[in-house]
C-alpha positions in Angstrom: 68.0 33.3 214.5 69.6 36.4 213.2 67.7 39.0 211.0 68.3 39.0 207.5 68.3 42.8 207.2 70.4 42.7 209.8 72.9 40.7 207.6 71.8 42.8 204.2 73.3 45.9 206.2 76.3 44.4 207.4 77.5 43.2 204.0 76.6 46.8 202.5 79.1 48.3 205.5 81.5 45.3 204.4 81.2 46.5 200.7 81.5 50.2 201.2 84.1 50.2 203.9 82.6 52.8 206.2 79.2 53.7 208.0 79.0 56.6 206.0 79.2 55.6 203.1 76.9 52.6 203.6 74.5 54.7 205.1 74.2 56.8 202.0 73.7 53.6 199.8 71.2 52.2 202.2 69.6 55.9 202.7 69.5 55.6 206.3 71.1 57.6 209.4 74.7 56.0 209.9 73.6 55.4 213.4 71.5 52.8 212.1 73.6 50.9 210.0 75.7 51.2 213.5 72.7 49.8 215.6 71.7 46.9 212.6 75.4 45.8 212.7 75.4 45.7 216.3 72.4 43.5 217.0 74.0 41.4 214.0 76.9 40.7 216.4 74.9 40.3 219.4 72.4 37.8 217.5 75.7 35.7 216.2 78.1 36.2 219.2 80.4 37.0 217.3 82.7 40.1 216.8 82.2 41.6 213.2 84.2 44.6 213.3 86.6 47.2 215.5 85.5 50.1 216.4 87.9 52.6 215.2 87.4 56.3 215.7 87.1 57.0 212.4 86.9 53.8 210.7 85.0 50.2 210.7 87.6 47.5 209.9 86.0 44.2 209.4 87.5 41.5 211.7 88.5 38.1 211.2 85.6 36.7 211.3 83.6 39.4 209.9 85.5 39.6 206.7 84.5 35.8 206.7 80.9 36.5 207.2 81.1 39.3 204.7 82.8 36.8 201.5 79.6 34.2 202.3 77.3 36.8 201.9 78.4 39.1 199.2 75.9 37.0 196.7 73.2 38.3 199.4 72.6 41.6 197.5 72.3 39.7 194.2 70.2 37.2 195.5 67.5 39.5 197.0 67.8 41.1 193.5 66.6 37.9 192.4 63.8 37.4 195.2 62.4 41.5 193.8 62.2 39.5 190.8 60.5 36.7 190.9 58.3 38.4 193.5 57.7 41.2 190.4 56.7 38.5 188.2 54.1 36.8 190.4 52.4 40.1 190.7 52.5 40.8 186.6 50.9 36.8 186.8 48.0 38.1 188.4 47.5 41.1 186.4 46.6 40.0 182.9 46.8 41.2 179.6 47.7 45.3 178.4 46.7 46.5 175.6 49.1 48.4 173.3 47.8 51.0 170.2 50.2 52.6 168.3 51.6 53.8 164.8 52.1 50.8 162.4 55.7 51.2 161.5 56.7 51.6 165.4 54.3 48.8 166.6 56.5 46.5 163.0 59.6 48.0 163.4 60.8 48.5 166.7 58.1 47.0 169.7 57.1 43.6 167.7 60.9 42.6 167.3 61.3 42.8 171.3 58.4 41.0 172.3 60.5 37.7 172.9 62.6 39.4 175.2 59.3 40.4 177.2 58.2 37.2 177.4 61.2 35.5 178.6 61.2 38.1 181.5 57.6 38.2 182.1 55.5 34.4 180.6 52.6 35.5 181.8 52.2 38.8 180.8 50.0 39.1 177.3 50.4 41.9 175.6 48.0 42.7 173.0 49.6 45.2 170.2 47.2 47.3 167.9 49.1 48.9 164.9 46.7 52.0 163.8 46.9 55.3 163.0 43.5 56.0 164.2 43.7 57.5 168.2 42.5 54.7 170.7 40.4 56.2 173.2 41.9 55.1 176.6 38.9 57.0 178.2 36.5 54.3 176.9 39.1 51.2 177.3 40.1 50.7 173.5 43.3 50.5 175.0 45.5 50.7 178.4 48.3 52.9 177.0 48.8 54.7 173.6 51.8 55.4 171.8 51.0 58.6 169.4 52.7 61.3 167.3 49.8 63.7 168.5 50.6 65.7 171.4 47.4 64.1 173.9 44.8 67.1 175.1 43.1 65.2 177.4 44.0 66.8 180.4 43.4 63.3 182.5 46.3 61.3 180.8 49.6 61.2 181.8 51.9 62.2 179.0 55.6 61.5 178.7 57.3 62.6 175.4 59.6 59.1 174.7 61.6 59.8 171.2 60.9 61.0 167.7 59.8 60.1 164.1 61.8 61.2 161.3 61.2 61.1 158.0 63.0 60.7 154.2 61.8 60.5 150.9 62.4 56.8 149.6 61.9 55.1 146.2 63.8 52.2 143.9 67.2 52.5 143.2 66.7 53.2 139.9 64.9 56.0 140.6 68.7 58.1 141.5 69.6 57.2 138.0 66.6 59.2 136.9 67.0 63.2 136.6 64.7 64.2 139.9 62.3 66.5 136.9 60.6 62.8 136.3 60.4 61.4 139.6 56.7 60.6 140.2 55.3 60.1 143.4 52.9 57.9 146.1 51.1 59.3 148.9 47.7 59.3 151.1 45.0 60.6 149.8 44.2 64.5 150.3 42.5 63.6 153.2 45.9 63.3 154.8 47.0 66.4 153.5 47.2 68.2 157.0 50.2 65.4 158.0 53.3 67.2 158.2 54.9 64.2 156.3 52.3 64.5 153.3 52.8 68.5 153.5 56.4 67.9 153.1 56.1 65.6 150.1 53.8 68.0 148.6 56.6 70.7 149.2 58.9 68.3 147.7 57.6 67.6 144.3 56.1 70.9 143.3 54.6 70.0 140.1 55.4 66.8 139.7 52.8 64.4 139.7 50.8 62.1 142.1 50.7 58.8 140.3 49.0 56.3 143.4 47.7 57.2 146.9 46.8 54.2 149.7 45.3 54.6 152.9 48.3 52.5 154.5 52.0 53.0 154.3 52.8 49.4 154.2 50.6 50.0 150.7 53.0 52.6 149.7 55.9 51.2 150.4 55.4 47.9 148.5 54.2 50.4 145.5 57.7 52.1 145.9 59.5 48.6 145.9 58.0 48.2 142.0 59.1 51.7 141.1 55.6 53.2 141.0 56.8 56.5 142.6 59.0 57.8 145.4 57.2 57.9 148.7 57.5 59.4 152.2 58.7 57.0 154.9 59.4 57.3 158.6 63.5 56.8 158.3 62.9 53.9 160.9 61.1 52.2 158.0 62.7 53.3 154.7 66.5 53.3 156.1 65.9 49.6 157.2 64.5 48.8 153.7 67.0 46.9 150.9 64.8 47.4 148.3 64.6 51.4 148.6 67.3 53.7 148.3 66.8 57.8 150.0 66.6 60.7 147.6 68.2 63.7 147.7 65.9 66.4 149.1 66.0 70.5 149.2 65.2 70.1 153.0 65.6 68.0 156.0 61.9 66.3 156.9 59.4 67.0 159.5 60.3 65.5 162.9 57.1 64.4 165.0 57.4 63.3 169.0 56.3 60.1 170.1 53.6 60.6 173.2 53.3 57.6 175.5 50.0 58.1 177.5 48.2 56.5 179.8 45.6 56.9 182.7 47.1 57.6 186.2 45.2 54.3 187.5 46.0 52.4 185.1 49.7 53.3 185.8 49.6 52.1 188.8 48.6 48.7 187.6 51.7 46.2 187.9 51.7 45.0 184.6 51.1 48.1 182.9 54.0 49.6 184.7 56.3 46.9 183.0 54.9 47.6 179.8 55.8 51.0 179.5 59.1 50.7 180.8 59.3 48.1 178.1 57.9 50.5 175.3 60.3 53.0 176.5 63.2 50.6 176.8 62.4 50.0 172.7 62.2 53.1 171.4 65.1 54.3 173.6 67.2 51.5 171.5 66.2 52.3 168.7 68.6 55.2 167.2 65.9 56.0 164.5 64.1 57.8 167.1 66.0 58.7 170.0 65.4 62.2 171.2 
């Protein structure tokens, strides 16, 4: 019986058309693309290629070898796969935390994509805009728009939130001196968001404040006030229209952290790529 890696090399030589440039692709020496095609032909008993000089011409029956296994590469794509999945099986369920309006707006409408690539992987989302602590296991990675201090976690910055100022659509018929406005409560007042709404309407007056921005977004929807939104949020939103402002709004990164050993979990591996993948996608908050 021949070996299969013996067979995986050939078809990469048979591909790339010189030892050279197969062993670059395979990130071997060429000599041992040389010595896997050799014992290929000695396993088979059968010539694959001529031994040019400067060259590796595939014979007869090599180029015939070479068109049954050119689905070899694909297939032991496939094999990676499956065997990639069977370890996630095993693994479990990760726990997400992150902002609301990224957890709604861009990870939640993916998740059917996850599954069909992964059916056993649970993954728990947990829209807050408290800070999980990972250090005690609230969760296995965090998605925030804090900068992490704990020197422990790995950080990686992923993308950005922007914001706008959003209300009614009746509110651009209105001369901007009689817009009112929603917001947190002054508790918040240290967000650059709120900051910038406070910039923003000067004298004008606070007319409703909620803890949640779901809260005042569906306030804005009945024309209680124009309210700050992350643009993924308000930009996707029929019901609210943007306002004209005197300045552009704050931008804030997007942090995702995690514990080096829980990075080198399987599953959780998959999830971040799969965070990453969604906020990457996502032209609201590409970098």
């Amino acid at each position: 019986m021949f070996d299969w890696q013996d067979l995986y090399y050939f078809t990469v030589l048979a591909r790339t058309q010189s030892l050279s440039a197969a062993a670059r692709e395979l990130q071997v020496e060429h000599a041992t693309v040389g010595r896997r095609v050799d014992a290929l032909e000695t396993a088979l008993g059968v010539k694959l290629v001529d031994r040019l000089p400067r060259s590796r011409p595939l014979t007869a029956q090599g180029r015939a070898l070479a068109e049954l296994a050119a689905g070899m590469g694909e297939m032991a794509t496939e094999v990676m796969r499956l065997s990639r999945v069977a370890s996630i099986e095993l693994a479990g369920t990760v726990r997400v935390s992150c902002p609301p309006s990224i957890a709604n707006h861009c990870i939640a409408p993916h998740v059917a994509h996850l599954r069909a690539q992964y059916p056993q992987l649970n993954l728990v989302l947990m829209p807050s805009t408290q800070l999980a602590a990972l250090d005690k296991g609230e969760a296995d990675i965090a998605l925030r728009t804090v900068r992490p201090d704990e020197d422990a976690l790995v950080r990686r910055k992923v993308g950005v939130v922007r914001f706008g100022l959003y209300a009614a659509p009746v509110f651009k018929q209105l001369p901007a001196a009689h817009w009112t406005f929603i917001a947190y409560d002054s508790s918040r007042d240290h967000l650059p968001q709120q900051a910038w709404m406070h910039q923003l309407r000067g004298q004008r007056p606070i007319v409703f404040a909620a803890s949640e921005l779901i809260t005042q977004q569906m306030a804005a929807r009945s024309q209680v006030g124009a309210v700050v939104l992350p643009t993924l949020v308000g930009d996707h939103d029929p019901q609210l229209a943007r306002l004209p402002t005197a300045s552009d709004g704050p931008v804030r990164d997007i942090w995702l952290t995690v514990y080096p050993d829980m990075r080198r979990s399987p599953s959780v591996k998959v999830v971040m790529e799969f965070l990453v993948d969604c906020i990457e996608g996502e032209p609201q908050l590409r970098r």
